[in-house]
Backbone as a printed PyTorch tensor [residue, N CA C, xyz], in Angstrom:
tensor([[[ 86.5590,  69.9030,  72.5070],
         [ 87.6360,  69.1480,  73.0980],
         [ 87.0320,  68.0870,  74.0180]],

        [[ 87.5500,  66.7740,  73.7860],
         [ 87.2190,  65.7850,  74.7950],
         [ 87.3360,  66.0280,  76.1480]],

        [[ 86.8400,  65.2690,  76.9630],
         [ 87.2720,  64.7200,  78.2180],
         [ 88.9820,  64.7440,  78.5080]],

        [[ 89.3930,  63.8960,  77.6970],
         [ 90.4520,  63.2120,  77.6800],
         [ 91.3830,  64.1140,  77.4950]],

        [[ 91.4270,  65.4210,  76.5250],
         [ 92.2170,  65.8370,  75.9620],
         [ 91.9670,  67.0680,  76.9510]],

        [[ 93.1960,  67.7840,  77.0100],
         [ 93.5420,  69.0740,  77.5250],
         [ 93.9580,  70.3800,  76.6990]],

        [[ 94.0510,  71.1800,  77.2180],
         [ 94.0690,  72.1510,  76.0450],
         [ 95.8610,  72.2580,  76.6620]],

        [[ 96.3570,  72.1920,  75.5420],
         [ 97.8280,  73.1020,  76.1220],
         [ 98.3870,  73.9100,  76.7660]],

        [[ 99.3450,  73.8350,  77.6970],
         [ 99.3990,  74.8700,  78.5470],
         [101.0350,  75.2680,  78.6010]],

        [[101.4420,  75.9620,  79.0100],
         [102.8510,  76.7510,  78.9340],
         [103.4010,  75.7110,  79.7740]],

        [[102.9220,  74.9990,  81.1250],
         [103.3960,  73.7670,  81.7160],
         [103.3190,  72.7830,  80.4770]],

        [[102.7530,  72.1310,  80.1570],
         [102.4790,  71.3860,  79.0690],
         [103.4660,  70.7710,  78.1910]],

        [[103.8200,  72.4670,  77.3160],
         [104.5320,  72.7790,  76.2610],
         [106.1610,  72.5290,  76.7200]],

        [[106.1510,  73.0250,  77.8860],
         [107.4830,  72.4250,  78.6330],
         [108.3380,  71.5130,  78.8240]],

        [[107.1760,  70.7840,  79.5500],
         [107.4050,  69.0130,  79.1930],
         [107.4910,  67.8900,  78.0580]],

        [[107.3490,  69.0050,  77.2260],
         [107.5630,  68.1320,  75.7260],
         [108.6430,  68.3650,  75.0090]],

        [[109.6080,  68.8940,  75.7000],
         [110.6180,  69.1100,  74.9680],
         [111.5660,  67.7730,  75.0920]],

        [[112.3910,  67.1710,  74.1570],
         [112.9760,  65.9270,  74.4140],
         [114.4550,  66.1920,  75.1980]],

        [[114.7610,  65.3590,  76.0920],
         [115.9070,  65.3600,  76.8230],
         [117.0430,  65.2740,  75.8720]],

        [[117.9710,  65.4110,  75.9730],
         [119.3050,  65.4290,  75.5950],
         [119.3970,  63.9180,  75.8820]],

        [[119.3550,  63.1350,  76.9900],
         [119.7430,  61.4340,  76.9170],
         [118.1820,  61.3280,  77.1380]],

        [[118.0070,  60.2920,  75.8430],
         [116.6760,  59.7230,  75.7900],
         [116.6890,  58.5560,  77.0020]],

        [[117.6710,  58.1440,  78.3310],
         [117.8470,  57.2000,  79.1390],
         [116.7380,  57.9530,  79.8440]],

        [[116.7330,  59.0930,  79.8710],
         [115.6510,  59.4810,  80.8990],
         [114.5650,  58.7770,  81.1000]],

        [[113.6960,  58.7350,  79.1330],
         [112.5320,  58.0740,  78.6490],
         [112.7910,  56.7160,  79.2190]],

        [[113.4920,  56.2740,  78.3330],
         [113.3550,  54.6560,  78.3840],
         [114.9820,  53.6510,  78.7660]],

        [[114.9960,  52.7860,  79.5490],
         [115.8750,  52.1160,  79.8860],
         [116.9570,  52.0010,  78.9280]],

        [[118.1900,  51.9840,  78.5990],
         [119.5670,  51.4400,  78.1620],
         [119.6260,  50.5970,  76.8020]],

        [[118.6050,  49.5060,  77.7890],
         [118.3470,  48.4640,  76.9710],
         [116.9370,  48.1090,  75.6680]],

        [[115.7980,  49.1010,  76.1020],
         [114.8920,  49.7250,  75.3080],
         [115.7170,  50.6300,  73.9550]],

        [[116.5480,  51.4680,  74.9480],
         [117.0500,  52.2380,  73.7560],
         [118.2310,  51.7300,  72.4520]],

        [[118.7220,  50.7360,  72.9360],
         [119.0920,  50.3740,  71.6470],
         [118.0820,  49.3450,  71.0580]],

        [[117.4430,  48.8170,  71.5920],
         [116.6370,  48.1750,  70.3920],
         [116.1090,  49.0260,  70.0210]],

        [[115.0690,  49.8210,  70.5260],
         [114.4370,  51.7600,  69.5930],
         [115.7990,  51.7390,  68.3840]],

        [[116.6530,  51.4670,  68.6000],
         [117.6160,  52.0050,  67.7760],
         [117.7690,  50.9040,  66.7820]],

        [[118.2680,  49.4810,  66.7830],
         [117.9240,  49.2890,  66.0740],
         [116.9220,  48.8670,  65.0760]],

        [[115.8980,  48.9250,  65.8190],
         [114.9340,  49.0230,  65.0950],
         [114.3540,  50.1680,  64.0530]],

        [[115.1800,  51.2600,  64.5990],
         [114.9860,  52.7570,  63.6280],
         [116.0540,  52.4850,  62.6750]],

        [[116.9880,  51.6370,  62.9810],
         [118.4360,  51.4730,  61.4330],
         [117.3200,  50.3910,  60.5080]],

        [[116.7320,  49.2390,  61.1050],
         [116.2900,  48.8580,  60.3450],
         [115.2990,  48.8540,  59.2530]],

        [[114.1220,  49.6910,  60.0080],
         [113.0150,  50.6250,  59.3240],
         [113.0540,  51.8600,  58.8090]],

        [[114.7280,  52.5090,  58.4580],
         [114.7890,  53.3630,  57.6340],
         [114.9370,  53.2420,  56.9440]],

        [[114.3490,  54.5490,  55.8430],
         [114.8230,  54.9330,  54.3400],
         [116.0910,  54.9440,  54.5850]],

        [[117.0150,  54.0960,  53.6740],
         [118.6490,  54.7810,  53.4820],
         [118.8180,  55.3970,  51.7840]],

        [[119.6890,  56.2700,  52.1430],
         [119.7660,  56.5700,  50.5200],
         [121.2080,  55.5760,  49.9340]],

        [[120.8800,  55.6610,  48.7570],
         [121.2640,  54.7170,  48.0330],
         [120.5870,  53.3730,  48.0110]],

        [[122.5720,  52.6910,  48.0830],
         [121.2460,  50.9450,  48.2440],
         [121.0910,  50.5860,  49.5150]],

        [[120.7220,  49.5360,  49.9920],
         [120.1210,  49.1680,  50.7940],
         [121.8750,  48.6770,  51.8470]],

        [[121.5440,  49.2880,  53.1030],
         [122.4530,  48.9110,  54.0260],
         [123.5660,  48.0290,  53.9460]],

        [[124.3240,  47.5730,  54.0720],
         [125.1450,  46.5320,  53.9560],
         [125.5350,  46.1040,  55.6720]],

        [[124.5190,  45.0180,  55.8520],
         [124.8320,  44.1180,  57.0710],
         [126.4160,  43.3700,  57.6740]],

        [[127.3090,  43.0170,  56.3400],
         [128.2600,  42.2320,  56.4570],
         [129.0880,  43.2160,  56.6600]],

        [[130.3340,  43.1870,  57.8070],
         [131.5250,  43.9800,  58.0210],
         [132.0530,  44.3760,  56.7330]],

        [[132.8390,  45.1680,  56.8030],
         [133.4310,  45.2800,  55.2590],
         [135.1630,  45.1150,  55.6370]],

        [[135.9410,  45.2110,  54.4790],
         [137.5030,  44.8500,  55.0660],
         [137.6900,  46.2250,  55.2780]],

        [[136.8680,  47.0330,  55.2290],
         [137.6500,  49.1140,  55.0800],
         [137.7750,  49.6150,  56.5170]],

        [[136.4090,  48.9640,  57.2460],
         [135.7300,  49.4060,  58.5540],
         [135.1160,  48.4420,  59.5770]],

        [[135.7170,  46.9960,  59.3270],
         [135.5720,  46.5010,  60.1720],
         [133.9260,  46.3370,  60.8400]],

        [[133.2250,  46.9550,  60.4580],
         [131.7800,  47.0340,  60.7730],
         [131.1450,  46.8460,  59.5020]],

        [[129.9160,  46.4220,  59.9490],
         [128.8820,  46.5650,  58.6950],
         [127.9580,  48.0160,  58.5920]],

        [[127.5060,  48.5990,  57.4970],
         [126.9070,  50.1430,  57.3320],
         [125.7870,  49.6690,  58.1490]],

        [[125.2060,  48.6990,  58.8590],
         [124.0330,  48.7420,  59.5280],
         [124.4550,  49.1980,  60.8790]],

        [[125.5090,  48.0280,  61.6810],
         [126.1430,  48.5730,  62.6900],
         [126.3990,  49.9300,  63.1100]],

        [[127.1810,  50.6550,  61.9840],
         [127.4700,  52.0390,  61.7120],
         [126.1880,  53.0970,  62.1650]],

        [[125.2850,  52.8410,  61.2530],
         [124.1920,  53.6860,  61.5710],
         [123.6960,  53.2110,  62.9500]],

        [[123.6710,  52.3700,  63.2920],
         [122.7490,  52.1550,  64.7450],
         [123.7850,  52.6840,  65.6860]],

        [[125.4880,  52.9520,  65.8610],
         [125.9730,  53.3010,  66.6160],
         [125.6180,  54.7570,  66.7500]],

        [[125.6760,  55.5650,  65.6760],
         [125.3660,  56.6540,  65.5340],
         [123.9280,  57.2220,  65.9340]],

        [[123.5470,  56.2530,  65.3320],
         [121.6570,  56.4350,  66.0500],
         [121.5170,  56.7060,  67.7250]],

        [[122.2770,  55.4760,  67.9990],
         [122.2690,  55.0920,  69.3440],
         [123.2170,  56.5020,  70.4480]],

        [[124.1440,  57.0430,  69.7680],
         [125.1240,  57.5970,  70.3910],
         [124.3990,  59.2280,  70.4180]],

        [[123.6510,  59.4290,  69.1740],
         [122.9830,  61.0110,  69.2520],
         [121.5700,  60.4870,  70.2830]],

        [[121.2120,  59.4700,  70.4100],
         [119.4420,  59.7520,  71.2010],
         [120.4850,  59.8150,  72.7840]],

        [[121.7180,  59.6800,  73.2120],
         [122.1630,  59.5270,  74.7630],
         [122.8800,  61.0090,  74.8670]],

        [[123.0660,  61.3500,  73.5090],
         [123.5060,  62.9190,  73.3980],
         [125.2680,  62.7020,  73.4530]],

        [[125.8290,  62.1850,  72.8390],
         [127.2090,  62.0400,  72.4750],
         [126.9730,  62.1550,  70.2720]],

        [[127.7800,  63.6000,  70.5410],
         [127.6580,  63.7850,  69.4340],
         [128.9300,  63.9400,  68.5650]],

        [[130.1570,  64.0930,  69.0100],
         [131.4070,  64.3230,  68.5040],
         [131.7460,  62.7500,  68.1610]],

        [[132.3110,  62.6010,  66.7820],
         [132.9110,  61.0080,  66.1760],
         [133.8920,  60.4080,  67.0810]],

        [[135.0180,  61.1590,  67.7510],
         [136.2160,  60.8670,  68.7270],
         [135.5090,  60.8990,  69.9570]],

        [[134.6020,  61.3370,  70.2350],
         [134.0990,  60.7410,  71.4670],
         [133.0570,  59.2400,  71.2550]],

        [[132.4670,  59.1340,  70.5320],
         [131.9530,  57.9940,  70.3900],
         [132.6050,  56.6610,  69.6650]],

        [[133.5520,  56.9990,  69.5580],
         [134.7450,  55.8760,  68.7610],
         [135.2490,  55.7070,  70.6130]],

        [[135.2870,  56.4210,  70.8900],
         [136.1800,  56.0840,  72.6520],
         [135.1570,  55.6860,  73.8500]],

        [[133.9970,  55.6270,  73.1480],
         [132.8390,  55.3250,  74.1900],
         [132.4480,  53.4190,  73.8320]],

        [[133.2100,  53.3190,  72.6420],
         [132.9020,  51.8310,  72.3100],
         [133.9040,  50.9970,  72.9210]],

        [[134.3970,  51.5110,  73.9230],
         [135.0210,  50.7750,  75.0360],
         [134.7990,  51.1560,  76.8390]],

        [[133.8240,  52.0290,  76.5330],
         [132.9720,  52.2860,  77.8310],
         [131.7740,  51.9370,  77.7890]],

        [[131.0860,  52.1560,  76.8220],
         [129.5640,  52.1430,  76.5880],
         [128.8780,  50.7120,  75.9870]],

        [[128.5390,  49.9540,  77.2660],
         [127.9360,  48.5730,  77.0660],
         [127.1250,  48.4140,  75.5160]],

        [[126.1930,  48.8830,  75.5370],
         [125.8600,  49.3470,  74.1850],
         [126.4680,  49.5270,  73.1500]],

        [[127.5650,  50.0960,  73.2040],
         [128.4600,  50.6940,  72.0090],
         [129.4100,  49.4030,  71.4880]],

        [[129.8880,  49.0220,  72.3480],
         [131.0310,  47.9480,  72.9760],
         [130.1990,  46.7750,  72.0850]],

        [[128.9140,  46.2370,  72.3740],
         [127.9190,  45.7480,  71.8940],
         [127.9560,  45.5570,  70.3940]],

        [[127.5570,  47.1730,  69.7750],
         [127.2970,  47.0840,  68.0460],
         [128.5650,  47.0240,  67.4380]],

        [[129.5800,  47.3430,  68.0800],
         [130.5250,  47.5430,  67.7360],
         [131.3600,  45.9950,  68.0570]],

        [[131.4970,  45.2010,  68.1290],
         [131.9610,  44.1070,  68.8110],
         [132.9460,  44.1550,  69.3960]],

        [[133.3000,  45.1520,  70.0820],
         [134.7700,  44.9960,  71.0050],
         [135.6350,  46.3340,  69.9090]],

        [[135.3030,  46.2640,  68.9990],
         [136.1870,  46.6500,  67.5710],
         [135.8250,  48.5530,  67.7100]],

        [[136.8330,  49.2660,  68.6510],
         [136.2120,  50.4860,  68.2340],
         [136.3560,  51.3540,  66.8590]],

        [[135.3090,  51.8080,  66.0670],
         [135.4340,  52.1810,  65.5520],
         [136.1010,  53.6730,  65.2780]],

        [[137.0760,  53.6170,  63.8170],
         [137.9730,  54.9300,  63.4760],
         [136.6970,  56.0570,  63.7220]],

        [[136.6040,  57.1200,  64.0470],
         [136.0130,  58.4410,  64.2540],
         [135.9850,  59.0560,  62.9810]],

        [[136.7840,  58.8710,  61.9650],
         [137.0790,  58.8960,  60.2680],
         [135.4060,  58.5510,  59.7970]],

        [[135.7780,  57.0890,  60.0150],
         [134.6490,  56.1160,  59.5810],
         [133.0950,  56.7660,  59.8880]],

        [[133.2030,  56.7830,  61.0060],
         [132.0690,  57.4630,  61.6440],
         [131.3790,  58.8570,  60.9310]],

        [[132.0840,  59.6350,  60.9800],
         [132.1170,  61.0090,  60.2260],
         [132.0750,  60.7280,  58.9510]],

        [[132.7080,  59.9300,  58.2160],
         [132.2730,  59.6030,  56.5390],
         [130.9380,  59.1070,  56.4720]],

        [[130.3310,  58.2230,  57.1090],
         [129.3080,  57.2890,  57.4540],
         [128.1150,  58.3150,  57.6080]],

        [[128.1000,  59.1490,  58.4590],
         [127.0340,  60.0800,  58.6750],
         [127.2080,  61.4640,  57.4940]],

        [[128.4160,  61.6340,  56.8400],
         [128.1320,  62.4790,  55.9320],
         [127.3200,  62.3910,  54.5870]],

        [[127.7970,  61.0180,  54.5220],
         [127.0300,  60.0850,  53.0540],
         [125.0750,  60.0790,  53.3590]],

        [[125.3070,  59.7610,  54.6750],
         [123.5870,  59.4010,  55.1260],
         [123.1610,  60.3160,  56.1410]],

        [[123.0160,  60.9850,  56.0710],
         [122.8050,  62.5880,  57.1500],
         [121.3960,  62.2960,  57.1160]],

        [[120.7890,  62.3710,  55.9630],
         [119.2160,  62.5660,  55.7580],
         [118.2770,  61.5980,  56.2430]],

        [[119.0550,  60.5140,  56.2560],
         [118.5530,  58.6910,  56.4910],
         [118.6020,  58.7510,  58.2120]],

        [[119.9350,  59.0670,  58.6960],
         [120.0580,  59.1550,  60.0840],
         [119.9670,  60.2790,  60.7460]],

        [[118.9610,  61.2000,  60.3930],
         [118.1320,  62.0800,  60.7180],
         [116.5440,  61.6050,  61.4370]],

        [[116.1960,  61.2160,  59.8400],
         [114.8100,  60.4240,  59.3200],
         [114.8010,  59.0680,  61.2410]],

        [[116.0420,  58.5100,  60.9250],
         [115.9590,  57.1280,  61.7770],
         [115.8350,  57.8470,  63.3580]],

        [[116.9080,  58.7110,  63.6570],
         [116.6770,  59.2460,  64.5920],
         [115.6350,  59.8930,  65.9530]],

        [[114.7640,  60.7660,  64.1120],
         [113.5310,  61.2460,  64.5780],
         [112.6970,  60.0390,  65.0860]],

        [[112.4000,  58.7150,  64.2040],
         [111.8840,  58.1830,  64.6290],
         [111.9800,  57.2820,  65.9970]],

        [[113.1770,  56.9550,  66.1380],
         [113.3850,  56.4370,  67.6850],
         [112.7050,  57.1320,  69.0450]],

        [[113.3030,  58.6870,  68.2240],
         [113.0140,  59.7490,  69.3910],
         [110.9710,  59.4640,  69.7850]],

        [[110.3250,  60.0380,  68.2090],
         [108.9790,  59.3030,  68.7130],
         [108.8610,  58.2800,  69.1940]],

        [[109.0320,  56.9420,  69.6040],
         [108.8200,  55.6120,  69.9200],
         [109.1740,  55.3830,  71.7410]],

        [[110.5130,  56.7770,  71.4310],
         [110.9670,  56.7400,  73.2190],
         [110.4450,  57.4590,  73.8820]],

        [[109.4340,  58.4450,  72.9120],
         [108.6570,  59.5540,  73.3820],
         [106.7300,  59.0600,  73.8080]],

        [[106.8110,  58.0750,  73.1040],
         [105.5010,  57.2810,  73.2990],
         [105.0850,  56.7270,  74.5900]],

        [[106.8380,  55.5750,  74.5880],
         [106.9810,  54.9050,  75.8650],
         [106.5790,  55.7360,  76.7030]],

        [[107.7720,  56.6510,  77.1530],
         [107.4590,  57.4550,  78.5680],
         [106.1950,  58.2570,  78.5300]],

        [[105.2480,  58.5830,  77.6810],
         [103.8950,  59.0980,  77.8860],
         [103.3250,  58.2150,  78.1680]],

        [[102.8070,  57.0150,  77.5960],
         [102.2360,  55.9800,  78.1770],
         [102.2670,  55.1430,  79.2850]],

        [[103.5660,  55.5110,  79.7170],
         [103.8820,  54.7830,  80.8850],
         [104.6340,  55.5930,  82.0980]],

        [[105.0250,  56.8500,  81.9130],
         [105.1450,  57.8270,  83.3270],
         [104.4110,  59.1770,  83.1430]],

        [[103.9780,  59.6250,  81.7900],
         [103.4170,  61.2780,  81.6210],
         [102.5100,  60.8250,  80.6570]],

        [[101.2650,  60.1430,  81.0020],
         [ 99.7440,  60.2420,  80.3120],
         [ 99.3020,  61.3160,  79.6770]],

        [[ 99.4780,  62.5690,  80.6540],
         [ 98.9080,  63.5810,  80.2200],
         [ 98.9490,  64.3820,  79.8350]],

        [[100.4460,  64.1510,  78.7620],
         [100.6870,  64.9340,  78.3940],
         [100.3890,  64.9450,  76.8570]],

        [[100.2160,  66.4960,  76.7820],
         [ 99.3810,  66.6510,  75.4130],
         [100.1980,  67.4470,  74.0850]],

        [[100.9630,  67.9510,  74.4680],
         [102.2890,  68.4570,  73.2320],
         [103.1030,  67.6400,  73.0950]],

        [[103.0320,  68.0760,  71.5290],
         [104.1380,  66.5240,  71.0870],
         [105.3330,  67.4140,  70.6690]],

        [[106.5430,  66.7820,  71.1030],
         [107.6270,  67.6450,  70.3640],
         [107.8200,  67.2930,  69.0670]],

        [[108.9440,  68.2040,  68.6780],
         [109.5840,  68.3100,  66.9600],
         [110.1880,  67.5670,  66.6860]],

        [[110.4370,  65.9320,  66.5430],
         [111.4670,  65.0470,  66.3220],
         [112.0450,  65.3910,  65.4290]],

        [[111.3330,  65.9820,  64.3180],
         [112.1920,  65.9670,  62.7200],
         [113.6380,  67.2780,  63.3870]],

        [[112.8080,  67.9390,  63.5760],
         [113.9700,  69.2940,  64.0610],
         [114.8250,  68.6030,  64.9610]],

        [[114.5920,  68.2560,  66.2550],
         [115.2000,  67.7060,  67.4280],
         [116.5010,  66.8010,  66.6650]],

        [[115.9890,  65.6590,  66.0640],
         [117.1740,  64.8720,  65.0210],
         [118.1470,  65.7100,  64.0910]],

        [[117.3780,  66.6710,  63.1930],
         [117.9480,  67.3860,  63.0070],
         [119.4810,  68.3730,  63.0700]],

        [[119.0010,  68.7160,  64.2530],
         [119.6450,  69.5020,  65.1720],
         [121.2430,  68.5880,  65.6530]],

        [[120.5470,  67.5190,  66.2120],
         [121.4970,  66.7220,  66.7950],
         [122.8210,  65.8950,  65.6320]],

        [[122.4170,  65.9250,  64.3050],
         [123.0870,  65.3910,  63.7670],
         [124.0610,  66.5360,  63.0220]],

        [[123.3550,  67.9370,  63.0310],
         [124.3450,  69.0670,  62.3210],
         [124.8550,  69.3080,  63.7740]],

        [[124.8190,  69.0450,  65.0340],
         [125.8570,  69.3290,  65.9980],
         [127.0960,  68.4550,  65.9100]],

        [[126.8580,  66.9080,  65.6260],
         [128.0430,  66.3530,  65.4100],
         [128.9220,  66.5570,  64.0550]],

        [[127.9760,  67.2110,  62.9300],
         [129.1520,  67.7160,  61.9260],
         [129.6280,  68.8770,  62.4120]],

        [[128.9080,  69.8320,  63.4220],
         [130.0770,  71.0460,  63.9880],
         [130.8750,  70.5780,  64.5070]],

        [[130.8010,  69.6000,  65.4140],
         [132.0100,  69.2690,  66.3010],
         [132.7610,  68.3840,  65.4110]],

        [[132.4450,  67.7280,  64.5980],
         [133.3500,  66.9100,  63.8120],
         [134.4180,  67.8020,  63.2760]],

        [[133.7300,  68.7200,  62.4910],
         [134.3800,  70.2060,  61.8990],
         [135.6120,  70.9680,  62.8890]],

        [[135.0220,  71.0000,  64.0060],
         [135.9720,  71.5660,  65.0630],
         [137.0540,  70.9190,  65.2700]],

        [[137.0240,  69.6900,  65.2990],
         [138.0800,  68.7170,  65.4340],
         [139.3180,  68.3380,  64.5400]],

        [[138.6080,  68.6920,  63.5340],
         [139.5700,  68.6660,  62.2500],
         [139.8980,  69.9360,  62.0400]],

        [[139.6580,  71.3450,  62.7690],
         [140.5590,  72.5690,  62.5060],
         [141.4300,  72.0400,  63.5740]],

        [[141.2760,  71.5870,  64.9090],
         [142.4680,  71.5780,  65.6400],
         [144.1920,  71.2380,  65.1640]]])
């Protein structure tokens, strides 16, 4: 083992777990570009994104995914809460142009591409996870589970989506 490198420690392992709001990591405004920059550099399945609004949803499928991107790394995971945050959430308000999006939409949107905005997710999460090592926790030497962490976060908003629609 280097100099440089440490051996892992139960402190360590601790600190690598990712926050629930990636604002912790990195500023507001870092985090949506992380974001869209993870809609743009993902695999999507099927074809390729569709940038232009559509007449169904008022948004374009790029928009879509980056809201969603953007709304699981701050830890808002329910569709009716993040359709109601695009009139609180500068950010949201932002991808969304004023136009909040149906919670329908949202929930169709992430059911079609679960795997894609998983994939995009994880990767933001590394990039916001980089920042803040490089620039407030150097030394830290465990890397967390993005794939799981994304994971996780995107089958919580189909539970709660689920929940919402038994009500």
């Amino acid at each position: 083992m280097s100099i440089t490198q440490r051996e892992p420690t139960a402190e360590s392992n601790k600190l690598a777990k990712i926050p629930l709001n990636l604002e912790i990591w990195v500023c507001e405004r870092e985090l949506l570009c992380l974001a869209l920059d993870a809609t743009h550099l993902a695999r999507w399945t099927g074809e390729k994104l569709q940038i232009t609004p559509s007449r169904v949803t008022r948004h374009s499928q790029a928009a879509l995914a980056t809201m969603l991107i953007y709304s699981y790394a701050v830890g808002r995971f329910a569709s009716q809460e993040i359709e109601a945050a695009c009139t609180t959430d500068l950010s949201l308000a932002y991808l969304s142009n004023g136009n909040p999006t149906e919670w329908g939409t949202l929930r169709s949107f992430r059911r079609h591409h679960k795997d894609s905005l998983i994939g995009a997710l994880a990767s933001l999460m590394f990039e916001a996870w980089k920042h803040q090592r490089t620039t407030r926790s150097p030394g830290l030497v465990a890397t967390p589970d993005f794939q799981a962490e994304a994971s996780g976060r995107v089958h919580e908003s189909a539970r709660l989506d689920s929940m919402a629609l038994d009500d």
